[in-house]
Every structure is written in C-alpha cells, then in structure tokens.
C-alpha positions in Angstrom: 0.0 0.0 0.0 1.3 3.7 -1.1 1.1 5.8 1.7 0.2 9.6 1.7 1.9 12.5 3.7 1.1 16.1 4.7 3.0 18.9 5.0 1.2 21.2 7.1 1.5 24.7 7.5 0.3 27.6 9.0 -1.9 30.7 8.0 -1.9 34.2 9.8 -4.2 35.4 7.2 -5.9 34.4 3.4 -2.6 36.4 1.4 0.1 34.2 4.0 -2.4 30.8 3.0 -2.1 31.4 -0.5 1.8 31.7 0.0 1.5 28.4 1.9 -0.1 26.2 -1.2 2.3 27.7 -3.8 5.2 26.5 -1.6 4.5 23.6 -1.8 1.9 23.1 1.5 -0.7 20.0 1.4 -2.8 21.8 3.9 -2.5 25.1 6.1 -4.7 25.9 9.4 -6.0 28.9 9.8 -7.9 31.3 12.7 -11.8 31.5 12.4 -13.2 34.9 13.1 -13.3 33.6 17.2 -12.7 31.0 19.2 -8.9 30.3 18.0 -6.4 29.8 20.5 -4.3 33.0 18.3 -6.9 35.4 19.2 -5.1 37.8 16.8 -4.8 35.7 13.8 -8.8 35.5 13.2 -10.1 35.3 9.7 -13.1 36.8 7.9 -15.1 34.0 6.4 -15.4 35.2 3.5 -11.6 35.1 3.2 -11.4 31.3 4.5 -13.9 30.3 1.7 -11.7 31.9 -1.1 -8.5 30.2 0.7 -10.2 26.9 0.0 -11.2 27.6 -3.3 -7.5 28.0 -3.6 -6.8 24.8 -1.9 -8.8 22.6 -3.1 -7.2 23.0 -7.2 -4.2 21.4 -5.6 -6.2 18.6 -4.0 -4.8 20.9 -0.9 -6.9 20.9 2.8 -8.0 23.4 4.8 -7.8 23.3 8.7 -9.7 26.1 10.4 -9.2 26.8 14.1 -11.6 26.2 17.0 -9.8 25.6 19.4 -10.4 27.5 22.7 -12.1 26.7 26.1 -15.9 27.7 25.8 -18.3 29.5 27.9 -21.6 28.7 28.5 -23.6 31.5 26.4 -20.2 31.1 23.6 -21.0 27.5 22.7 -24.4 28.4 20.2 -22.1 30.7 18.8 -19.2 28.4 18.3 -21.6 25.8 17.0 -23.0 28.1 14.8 -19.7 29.4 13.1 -19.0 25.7 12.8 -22.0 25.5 10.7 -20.5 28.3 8.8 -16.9 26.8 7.6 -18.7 23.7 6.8 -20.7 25.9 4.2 -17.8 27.2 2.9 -16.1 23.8 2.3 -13.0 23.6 4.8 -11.5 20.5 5.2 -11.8 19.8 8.9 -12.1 22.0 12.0 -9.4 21.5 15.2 -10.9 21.9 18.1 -10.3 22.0 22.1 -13.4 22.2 24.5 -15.4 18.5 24.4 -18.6 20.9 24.9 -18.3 20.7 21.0 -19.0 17.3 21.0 -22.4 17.3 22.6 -23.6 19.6 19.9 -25.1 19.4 17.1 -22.2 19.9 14.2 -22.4 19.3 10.5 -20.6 16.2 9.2 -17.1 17.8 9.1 -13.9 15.8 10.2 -13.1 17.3 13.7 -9.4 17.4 14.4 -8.4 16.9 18.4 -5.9 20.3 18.9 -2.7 19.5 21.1 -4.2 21.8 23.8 -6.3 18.5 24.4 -2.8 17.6 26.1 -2.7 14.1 24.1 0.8 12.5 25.8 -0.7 8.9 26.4 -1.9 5.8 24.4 -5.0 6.3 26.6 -5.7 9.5 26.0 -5.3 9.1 22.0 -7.3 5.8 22.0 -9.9 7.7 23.7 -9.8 10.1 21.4 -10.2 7.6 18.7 -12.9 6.5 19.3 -15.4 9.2 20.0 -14.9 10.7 17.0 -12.0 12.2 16.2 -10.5 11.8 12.6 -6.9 13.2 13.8 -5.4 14.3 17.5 -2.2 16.7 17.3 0.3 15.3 19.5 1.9 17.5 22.1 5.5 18.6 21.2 7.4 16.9 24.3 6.8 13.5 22.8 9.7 11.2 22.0 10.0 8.6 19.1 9.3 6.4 21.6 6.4 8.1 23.2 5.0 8.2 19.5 5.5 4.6 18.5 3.2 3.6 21.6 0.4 5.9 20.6 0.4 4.8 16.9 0.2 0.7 18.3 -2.9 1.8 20.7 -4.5 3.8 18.5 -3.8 2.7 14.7 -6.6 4.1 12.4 -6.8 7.8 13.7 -4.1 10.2 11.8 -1.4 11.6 14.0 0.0 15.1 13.3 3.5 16.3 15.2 4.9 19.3 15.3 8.2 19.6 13.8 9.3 23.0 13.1 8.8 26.7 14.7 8.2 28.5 18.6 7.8 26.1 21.3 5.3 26.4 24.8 7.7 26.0 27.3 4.3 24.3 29.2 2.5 21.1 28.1 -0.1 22.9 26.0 -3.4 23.5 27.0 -2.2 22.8 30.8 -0.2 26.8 31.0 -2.4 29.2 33.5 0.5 31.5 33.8 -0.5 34.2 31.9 -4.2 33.9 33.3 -3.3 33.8 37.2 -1.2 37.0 36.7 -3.2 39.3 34.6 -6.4 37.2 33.1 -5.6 36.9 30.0 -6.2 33.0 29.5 -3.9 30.8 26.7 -6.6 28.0 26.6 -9.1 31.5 25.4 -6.0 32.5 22.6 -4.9 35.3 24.9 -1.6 34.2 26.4 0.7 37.3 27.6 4.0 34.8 26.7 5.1 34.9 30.3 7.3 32.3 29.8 9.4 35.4 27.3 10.1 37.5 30.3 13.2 38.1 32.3 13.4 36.0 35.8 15.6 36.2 38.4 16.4 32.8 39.7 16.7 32.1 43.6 17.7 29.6 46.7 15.8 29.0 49.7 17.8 32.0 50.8 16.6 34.6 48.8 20.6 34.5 47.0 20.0 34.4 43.4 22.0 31.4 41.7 24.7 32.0 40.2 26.4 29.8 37.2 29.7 28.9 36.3 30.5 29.1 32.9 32.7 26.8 32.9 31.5 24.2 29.9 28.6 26.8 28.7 29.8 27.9 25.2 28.3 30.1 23.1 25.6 29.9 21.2 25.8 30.2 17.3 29.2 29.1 17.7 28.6 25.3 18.8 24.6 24.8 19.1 25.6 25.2 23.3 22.7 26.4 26.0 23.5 29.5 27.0 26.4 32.7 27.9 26.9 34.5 31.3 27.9 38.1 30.7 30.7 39.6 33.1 28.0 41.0 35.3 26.3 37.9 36.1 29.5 36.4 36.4 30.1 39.1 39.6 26.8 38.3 40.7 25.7 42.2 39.2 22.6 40.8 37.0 21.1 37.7 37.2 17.6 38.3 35.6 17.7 35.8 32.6 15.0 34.1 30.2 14.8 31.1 32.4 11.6 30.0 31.2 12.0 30.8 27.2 12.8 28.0 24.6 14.9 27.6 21.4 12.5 27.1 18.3 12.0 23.2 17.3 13.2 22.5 14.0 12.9 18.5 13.0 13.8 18.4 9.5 16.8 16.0 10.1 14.1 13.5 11.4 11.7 13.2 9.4 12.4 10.1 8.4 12.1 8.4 11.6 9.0 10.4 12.4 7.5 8.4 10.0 8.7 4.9 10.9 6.8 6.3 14.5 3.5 6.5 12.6 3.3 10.7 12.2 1.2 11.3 9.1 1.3 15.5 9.3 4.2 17.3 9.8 2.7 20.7 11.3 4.9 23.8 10.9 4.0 26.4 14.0 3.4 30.0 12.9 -0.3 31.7 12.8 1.6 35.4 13.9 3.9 34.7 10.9 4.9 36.9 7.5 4.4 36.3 4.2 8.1 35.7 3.7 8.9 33.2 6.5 6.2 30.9 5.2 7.5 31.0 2.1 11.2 30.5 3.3 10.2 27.1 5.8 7.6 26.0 4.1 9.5 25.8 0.5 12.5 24.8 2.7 10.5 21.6 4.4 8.9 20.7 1.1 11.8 19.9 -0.3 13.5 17.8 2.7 10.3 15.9 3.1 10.3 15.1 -1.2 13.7 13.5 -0.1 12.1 11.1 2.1 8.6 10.1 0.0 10.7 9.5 -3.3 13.2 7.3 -0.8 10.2 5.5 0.3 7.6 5.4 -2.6 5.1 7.2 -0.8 3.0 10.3 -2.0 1.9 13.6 -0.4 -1.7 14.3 0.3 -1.7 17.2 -2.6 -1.2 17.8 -6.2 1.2 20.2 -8.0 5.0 20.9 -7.7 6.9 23.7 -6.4 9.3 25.7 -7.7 10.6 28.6 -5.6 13.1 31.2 -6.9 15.2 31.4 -4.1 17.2 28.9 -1.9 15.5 28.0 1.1 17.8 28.7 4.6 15.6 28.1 7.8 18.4 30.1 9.7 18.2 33.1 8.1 14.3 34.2 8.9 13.3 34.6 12.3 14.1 31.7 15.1 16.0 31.5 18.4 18.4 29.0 17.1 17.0 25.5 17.1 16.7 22.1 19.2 15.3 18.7 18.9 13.5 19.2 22.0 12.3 15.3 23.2 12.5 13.6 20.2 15.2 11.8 21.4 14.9 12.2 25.0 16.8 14.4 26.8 19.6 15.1 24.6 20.3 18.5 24.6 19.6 22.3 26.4 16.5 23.5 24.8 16.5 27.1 27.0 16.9 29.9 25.1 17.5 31.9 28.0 19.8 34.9 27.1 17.3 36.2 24.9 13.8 35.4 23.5 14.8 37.7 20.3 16.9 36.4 17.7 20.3 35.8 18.1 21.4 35.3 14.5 24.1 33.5 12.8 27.8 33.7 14.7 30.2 35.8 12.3 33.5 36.7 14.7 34.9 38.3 17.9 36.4 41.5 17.3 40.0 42.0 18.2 39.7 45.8 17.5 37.7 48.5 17.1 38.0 52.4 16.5 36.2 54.7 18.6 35.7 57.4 16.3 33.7 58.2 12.8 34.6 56.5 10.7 33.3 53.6 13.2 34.9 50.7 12.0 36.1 47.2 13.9 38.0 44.0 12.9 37.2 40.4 13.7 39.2 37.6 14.1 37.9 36.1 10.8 37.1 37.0 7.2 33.3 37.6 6.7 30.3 37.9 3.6 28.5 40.8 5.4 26.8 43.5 2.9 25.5 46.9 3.9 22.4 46.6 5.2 23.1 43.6 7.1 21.8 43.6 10.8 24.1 42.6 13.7 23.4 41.7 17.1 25.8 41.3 20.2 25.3 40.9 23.9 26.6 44.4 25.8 28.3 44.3 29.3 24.9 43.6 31.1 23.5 40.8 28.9 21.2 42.6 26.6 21.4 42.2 23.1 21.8 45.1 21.1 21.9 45.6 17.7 23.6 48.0 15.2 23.7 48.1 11.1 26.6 47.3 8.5 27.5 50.2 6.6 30.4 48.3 4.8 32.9 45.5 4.8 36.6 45.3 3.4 38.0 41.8 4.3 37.8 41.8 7.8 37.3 45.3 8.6 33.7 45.9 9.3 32.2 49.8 9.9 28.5 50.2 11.6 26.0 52.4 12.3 26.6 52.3 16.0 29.6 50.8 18.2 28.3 51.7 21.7 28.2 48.2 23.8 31.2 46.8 21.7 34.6 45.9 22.6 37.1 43.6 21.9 36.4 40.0 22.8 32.5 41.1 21.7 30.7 38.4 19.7 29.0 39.2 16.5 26.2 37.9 15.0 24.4 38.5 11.7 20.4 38.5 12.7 19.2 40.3 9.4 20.2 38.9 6.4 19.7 41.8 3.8 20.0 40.4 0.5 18.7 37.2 1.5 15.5 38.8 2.7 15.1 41.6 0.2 14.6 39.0 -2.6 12.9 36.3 -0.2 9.9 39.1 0.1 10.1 39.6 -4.0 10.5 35.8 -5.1 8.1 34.0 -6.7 7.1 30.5 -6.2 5.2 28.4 -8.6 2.9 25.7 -7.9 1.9 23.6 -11.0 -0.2 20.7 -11.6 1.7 18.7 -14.5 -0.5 18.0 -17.2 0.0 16.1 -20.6 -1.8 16.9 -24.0 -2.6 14.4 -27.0 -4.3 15.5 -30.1 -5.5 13.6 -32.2 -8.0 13.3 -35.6 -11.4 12.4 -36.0 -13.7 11.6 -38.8 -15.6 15.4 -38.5 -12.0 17.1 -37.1 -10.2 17.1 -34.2 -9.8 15.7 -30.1 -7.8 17.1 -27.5 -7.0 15.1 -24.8 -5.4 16.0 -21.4 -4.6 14.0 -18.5 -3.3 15.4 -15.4 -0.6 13.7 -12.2 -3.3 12.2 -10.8 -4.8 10.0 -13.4 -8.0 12.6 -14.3 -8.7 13.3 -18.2 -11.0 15.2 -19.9 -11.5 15.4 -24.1 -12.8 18.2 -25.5 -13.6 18.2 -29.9 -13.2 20.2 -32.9 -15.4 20.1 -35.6 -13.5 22.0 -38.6 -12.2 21.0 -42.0 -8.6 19.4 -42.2 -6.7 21.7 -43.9 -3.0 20.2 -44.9 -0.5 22.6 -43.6 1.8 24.1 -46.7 4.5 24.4 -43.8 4.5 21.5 -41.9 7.1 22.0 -39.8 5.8 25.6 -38.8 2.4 24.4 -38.4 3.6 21.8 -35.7 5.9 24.5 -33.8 2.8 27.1 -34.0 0.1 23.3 -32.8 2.7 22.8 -29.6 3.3 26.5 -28.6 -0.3 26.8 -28.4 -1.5 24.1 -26.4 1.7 25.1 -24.2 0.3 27.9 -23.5 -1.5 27.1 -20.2 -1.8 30.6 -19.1 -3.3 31.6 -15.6 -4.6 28.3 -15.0 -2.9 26.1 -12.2 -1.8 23.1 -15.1 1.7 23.4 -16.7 2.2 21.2 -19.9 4.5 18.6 -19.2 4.6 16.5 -22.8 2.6 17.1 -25.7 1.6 14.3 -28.3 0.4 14.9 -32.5 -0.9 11.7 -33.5 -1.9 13.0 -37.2 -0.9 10.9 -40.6 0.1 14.3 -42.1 -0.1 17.8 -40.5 -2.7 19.8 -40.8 -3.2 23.9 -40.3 -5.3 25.1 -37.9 -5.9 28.9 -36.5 -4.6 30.1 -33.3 -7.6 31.6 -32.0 -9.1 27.6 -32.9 -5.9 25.9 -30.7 -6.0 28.4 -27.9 -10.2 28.1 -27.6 -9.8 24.0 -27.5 -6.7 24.4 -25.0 -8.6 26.4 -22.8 -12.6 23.9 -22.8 -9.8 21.0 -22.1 -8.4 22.4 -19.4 -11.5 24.1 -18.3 -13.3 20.9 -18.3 -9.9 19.0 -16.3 -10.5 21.9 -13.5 -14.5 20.4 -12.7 -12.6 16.3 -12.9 -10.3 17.6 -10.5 -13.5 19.1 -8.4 -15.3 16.0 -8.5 -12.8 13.4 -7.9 -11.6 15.1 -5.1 -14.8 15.7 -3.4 -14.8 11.8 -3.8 -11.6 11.2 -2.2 -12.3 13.8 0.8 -13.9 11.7 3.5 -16.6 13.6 5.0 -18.2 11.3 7.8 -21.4 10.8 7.9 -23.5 12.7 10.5 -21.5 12.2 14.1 -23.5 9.6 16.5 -23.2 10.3 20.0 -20.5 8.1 21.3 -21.0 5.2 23.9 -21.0 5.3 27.9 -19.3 2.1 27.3 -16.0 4.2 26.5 -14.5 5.0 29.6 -12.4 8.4 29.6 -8.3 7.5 31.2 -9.6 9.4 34.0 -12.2 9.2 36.7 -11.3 12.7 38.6 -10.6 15.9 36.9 -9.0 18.3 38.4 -9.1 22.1 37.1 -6.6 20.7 34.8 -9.1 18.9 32.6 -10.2 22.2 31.5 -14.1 22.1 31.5 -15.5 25.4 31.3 -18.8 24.3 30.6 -22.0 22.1 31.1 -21.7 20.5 27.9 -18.3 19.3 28.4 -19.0 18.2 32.0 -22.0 16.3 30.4 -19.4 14.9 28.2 -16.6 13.6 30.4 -19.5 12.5 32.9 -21.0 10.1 29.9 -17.9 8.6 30.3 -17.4 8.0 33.5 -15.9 11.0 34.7 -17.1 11.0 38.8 -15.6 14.0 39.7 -14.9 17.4 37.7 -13.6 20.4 39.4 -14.2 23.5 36.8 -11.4 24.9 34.7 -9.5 27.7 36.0 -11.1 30.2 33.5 -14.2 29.9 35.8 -13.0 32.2 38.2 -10.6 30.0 40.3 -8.6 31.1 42.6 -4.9 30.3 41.2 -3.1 31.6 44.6 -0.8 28.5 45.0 -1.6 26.6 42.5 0.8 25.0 39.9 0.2 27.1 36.6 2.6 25.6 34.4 4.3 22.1 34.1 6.9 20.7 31.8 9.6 18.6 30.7 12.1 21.4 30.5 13.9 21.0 33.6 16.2 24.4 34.6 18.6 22.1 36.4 18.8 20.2 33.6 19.8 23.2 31.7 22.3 24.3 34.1 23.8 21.0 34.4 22.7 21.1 38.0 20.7 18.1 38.5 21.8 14.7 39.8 23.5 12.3 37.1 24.2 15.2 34.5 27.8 17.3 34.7 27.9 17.5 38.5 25.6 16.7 41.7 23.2 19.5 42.6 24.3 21.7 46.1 21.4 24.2 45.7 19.5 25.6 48.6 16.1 24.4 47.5 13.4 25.2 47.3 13.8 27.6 44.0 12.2 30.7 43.1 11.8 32.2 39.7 11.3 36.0 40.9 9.7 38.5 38.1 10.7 42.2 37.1 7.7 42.7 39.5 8.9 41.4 42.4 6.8 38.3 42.5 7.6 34.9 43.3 6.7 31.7 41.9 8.2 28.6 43.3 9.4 25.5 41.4 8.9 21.6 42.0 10.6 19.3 40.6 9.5 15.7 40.0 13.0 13.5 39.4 11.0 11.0 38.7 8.7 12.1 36.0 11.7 14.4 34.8 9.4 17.2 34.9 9.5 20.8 36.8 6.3 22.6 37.8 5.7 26.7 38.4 3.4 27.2 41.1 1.5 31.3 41.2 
C-alpha cells in the first residue's frame, strides 16, 4: 500500500495561506473569526472560503481553528460558526473544549488540537474513538512516546509538530498568563510569560549564580547559553529562564514516519508572508527527499518551484533544538534572549572609537550593507547595530556603543537574502500532458493530469493540410503550451496525425482552454470523492471510559456540555477549569519537561551533583515569586503562582 503524507502549514491570514499552497503546503490551518487559541490571527469568512477555493485545485486541505475553552452562552455561537466553515467547504475544524461534542455539528472531520494535552496511548485511543479523525500530539513527545500511541490507536491520523516556537508548558495545561493578569492561553490570549526576564533564587533569597565553565556560546557550537561579566560578579542575574529555542525536525523526518506521524505541522499563525515561504518551501523539499526514498505520495497535487534557496536560519528563530524527540539530549533554554540571536560571524579583536566607526574580527566575513548585527553588551542585553560596509575583515556600523574587543557578532538580518525572499516568486503547477488527435468530422484534444484525471474536448472544422509543416507543428505545440493563468503546466505534448494539418490560433488556444477548463471540474469532482466527510457524528457510547475518573481544574471544563461529556464517560468527579474564576493563589500554573537544572547542568546524574539551597524561586521584574517543583521521577518541573 502507497502511503500519503502532509505537509502542514500555518496561515496568519488568506494572502500568507495562498503563499502556503504555492510552496508547496498539502494543507495550512488557519484562525476563524473567534474562538482560536491566536486570538489575533482570526479570519473573515469570507476570506477562509476563497482560501479553500485555492486549496482545493491542488487537491490541498483546509484546517480552520476552533480551538479554545468555551463559555456557556459562547457555545451556540461556536456551533454556529462551525455550521458556517462547513458551508464554505473547509476540510476539517481543530478543536479543544469537548462541549463541542455534545452539539449538534455538521458532518465535518473534527481534528483533536494538542491543547487536548494528548501525551498517552490512553488519551489518543480515547480520542479515537469518540470521534475524532486526527489528535495533534503535544511537542514533548519522543520517538518512543510516538511509537506507543500509533500501536494503541492505529486508524486515527497523527500530526506532530516539527518546526517553529515552542510552549515551554504542556499545552493547554499553562495558567501563567491567566493567574497574573487574566488573560487565559486556553481563550488565545496568552501574555507569553514564559518570554520575560526572571531572576532565579535559593531557599535564601541569594540568586543562583552559574559557572561558565563548559557553557559555550551559542551560534558558535549549538551550546545552552552565555553568562555576561556581570552575572559572572553576581551584578545581573535576571535571565529568560523560562524561554525556549524554536523546534526545528527536518533532520528527522524520516524516523517520524517509521513512528506513525502522518502530518508534519509547521507552527506560525503570527507569521509573514516571507517566513512561510522561506520554511515552508525549505520543508517541502527535505520531506520530497524522504517520500521518493520510500515510494510514498503527499496528500496534494502540483509541484513547487521557488526562486530562491530555502535557509531556515536566516528568517526569524532563536536558534533551534530537537527538544524530546530523542529524549533528553540537549539544552533547549533559550535563556539569554527570546529575540533572535542570529548566525555567529566573529569576535572582534579591535575596534575604532571614532567616525569612521569601524572594527576588525578575528575572521574574514560575507557581510553586505544593510546587514543587521546583534551582540550581547556588558549587562547581557542584546543590542543591535547596522553594517554600513565591509573590506576583508574590517567591518564599519552604524553604532559601536556596547562593543569591545572580545564582543561576539552575530548576523540576525540577512539583507540580500530577505530583500529577494519578500520579492520571489514560487510556482505551484499541476503537470498535465496533451494528446491531439484526428477524427472523422476534425479534431480531439486530450489531457490528462498527475493524478490519473482526463478530460477530451472536440473540434469540428475542415482538415486543412498545412503548406508548412514543420511551422504548423511548432505554431500546434506552442499553443497548447500555453497554459496561461490556470494552475496546469504542460508537461509533454503528443500529435498523433498521418500528415499535419493547419489550424488557426484563435481555434488551438479556444480548445486548449474547454480542455483544461473541463480537467478543472474532474479535479473538483474526484476530489470531493476522495475527501472523506463522515457521515452525521453519532453520539459516542458510555461504554468508552475516559483514562480518567477525577478531573482536576486541569481537565479544563469550562462548561456544562463538556462536564456532560466527560460525565457520559465516566468521569465522577470534575472540578471546573480555571477560566471559571478560580482562585490560582498556590496553585501549579505551568508544568513541563524542560527542567532548569537540567539546563544548568545542576541536577543529579548530568555534569555535577546538585548543592542548591532548594526550594527555587523564579522572581519576576515585578517582584513576584513563583516557586518550582521538581518531579526526578517524572523528569518534569512545575511553576506554582
């Protein structure tokens, strides 16, 4: 059996979806006008509709967002708006709050979002079998962790992460950014607390303070972090403690497969036009590498041809990590800066104080004016100044205030690269092949495209022989070439005439376009066929017993619906989500596999044994402190409010 593979990417609005497809995207997601857990990356529906339009010529899929924790009066709404995108022919809808699921939807494939925290065989079995066509695994999984949910729960598509900004929490299980200031991430409002500067502390209110000794820096050898000479003296010690590197996976893509993944999602709804063409066009092409290896097919029609050569590290990340994937591997903390770093170029030896500003760095460079460079001043802040020109090793800037010798340089703005990346074109072509041929009353054109559709369209007209054959063929084939505005590109043309015969251009170009014209409604139909809309969703069974019996505030049920729901199957006890009004006063708000100890090499059984003064504190710029657990056992660290 051939198997099928989607490249998935996102969609901040219709103009970056469009961008999405012609790069080579077998389906994007996108924010409905509410109720997406990007509050700011909602959609007009009208704008969705013509995105699927667009879609759907490529055999493409449409994903449209649902995906936050409900209310009461907000589910008729949500339902309602559901309603809508099934009108306008999306694909499937991803959403969050089980509410959903005791309502009356339209026939439309729902797709479980990975703020359903779906870690556990159990949970995706579950899952499963209620309904759900796919369930987006959360990004902390390892291959192994994968493997186990594929064997429990075969037959339901599993879609993994593999490229972009990372939740430093488990999603759907972060209350951070509601306990300090209301604004809820399971309601798309997250404030991104986890991007702010912490101080971390002992027991005795001493902030820690790391050696770095064995901490390299970053850009230069893919290490976790650098201590500036203040923190060093014990001057600064506010750092990113909770922010992440971005996840990039395109090195395993390959054995994300052999695990069972059958969507490779690319993070990004707040993203430009530009980066999705840059990572999209760039994982398109590393994830061609593996289907031709394999024999398999993507889920979509059409090739992509970008002008440009795709470089992941030269639009926006924080420099990249595996995360899980293979356990616990590496650092993932991006904790000097959330911003981007950019790509090492050089320590300067020497610099000149006065116009013209000018330094030198220990190594030869390809900077051009225009180029942006970042550098970490005396207190750990990354600055950032602008290349006014380069001679060899000599570099002059806008700006040299922060610098001095021994300084690391980084390039963070590529600006050639990203001048043309914002200009270039990518094509997205469905390959098509013609054959004419002659009939008794004139002519037949045939055309058949990748996948196996035809359509014949005739010509009744007198056979006229050509007097110039050989400029009658050239004028026959540059015709039917001609494949315009359409979304086919002729691939191989085929005459099969005894002799040649003249016929008119305005006569070619007509029959070219009822062919193709007619191929465009084939493609329609057959893929309507091939899209599996289920049939109307039946209320699952008692009999299917949730993993759980007791819910804590955790389990995120914000309404009756969903605490009908989890109660059908056999949910005894449900204590309501934290959106409700909860008091979050000591309560853990955020838990995850990134372990600071881990990152500072401070825990038992990594570089050296742990002598901290526990318990920790992660102390923000306002003075509040929020105390940290950590579960050996479970490998985990929780935040408590």
């Amino acid at each position: 059996m051939i198997k099928a593979t989607e490249l998935l990417a996102p969609a901040k609005d219709l103009e970056c979806g469009i961008a999405a497809i012609d790069s080579g995207a077998d389906a994007v997601y996108i924010g409905a006008p509410r109720f997406g857990a990007r509050a700011k990356a909602g959609n007009d529906l009208d704008d969705i509709a013509q995105l699927a339009r667009y879609a759907h010529q490529y055999w493409a899929r449409v994903y449209v967002t649902v995906n936050t924790l409900l209310y009461n009066h907000e589910l008729p709404e949500a339902v309602h708006l559901i309603h809508q995108l099934y009108e306008r022919d999306v694909d499937a809808i991803i959403v969050q709050d089980m509410g959903l699921l005791e309502s009356d939807l339209p026939p439309i494939p729902l797709i479980a979002s990975t703020q359903m925290h779906n870690t556990t065989p159990e949970k995706v079995a579950f899952l499963e079998a209620v309904g759900f066509r796919r369930v987006i695994l959360a990004r902390e999984l390892s291959l192994t962790q994968i493997r186990a949910i594929h064997q429990a729960a075969p037959n339901v598509e599993l879609e993994f992460f593999v490229h972009g900004a990372l939740c430093v929490s488990f999603s759907g299980q972060c209350y951070m950014s509601y306990a300090i200031g209301g604004r809820s991430g399971n309601r798309g409002e997250c404030a991104q607390p986890c991007r702010r500067r912490y101080t971390l502390v002992d027991r005795d209110n001493k902030p820690v303070i790391v050696s770095t000794q064995g901490v390299s820096v970053p850009g230069r050898s893919g290490s976790t972090s650098r201590l500036s000479e203040g923190e060093r003296e014990g001057q600064n010690p506010g750092r990113h403690w909770l922010s992440l590197r971005d996840l990039n996976l395109s090195a395993h893509l390959d054995d994300l497969l052999d695990a069972g993944i059958t969507s490779f999602k690319i993070e990004g709804r707040l993203k430009d036009v530009a980066y999705i063409k840059n990572v999209v066009s760039f994982y398109r092409q590393q994830l061609d590498a593996v289907l031709v290896a394999r024999g398999w097919l993507r889920t979509s029609s059409g090739y992509s041809v970008p002008d440009f050569t795709p470089d992941i590290h030269k639009t926006f990340n924080r420099g990249y990590t595996t995360y899980f994937l293979h356990g616990r591997t590496d650092s993932p903390g991006a904790i000097d800066t959330p911003k981007m770093i950019g790509e090492f170029i050089g320590i300067v030896t020497h610099l000149s104080p006065s116009p013209p500003f000018h330094l030198s760095l220990d190594r030869d460079v390809t900077l051009q004016n225009g180029d942006g460079v970042a550098f970490f001043d005396a207190s750990g802040e990354l600055q950032g100044t602008v290349v006014n020109g380069v001679e060899g090793r000599q570099i002059a800037l806008n700006d040299l205030t922060g610098i001095c010798p021994g300084t690391s340089l980084y390039r963070n703005h590529d600006h050639a690269f990203l001048t043309h990346l914002v200009k270039a074109k990518v094509k997205r072509s469905v390959a098509v092949v013609f054959t004419l041929d002659e009939t008794d009353e004139g002519f037949i054109l045939t055309v058949e495209d990748e996948d196996g559709n035809t359509a014949t369209e005739a010509l009744v007209a007198d056979k006229i022989l050509a007097r110039k054959p050989e400029m009658a063929q050239a004028t026959v084939v540059k015709q039917l070439q001609k494949t315009g505005d359409t979304v086919f590109e002729c691939t191989d043309l085929y005459i099969h005439w005894q002799v040649m015969y003249f016929l008119p251009v305005a006569e070619l170009n007509d029959l070219r376009r009822r062919v193709l014209e007619k191929l465009g409604q084939v493609r329609e139909v057959s893929y309507r066929l091939q899209r599996r809309y289920q049939p109307k969703r039946k209320t699952a069974s008692e009999s299917i017993p949730y993993p759980e019996t007791r819910l804590t505030f955790k389990g995120n049920v914000l309404n009756e619906k969903a605490a009908a729901f989890y109660r059908r199957h056999g949910v005894t006890e449900i204590e309501p989500a934290a959106e409700s009004g909860l008091n979050m006063r000591g309560q853990p708000v955020m838990r995850t596999r990134y372990c600071l100890k881990h990152q500072l090499g401070l825990c038992d059984g990594t570089r050296r044994p742990s002598h901290l003064k526990e318990p920790l504190y992660l102390v923000d710029e306002d003075g509040h402190r929020y105390p940290l657990h950590f579960d050996c056992a479970a490998c985990e660290m929780e935040v408590e409010f």
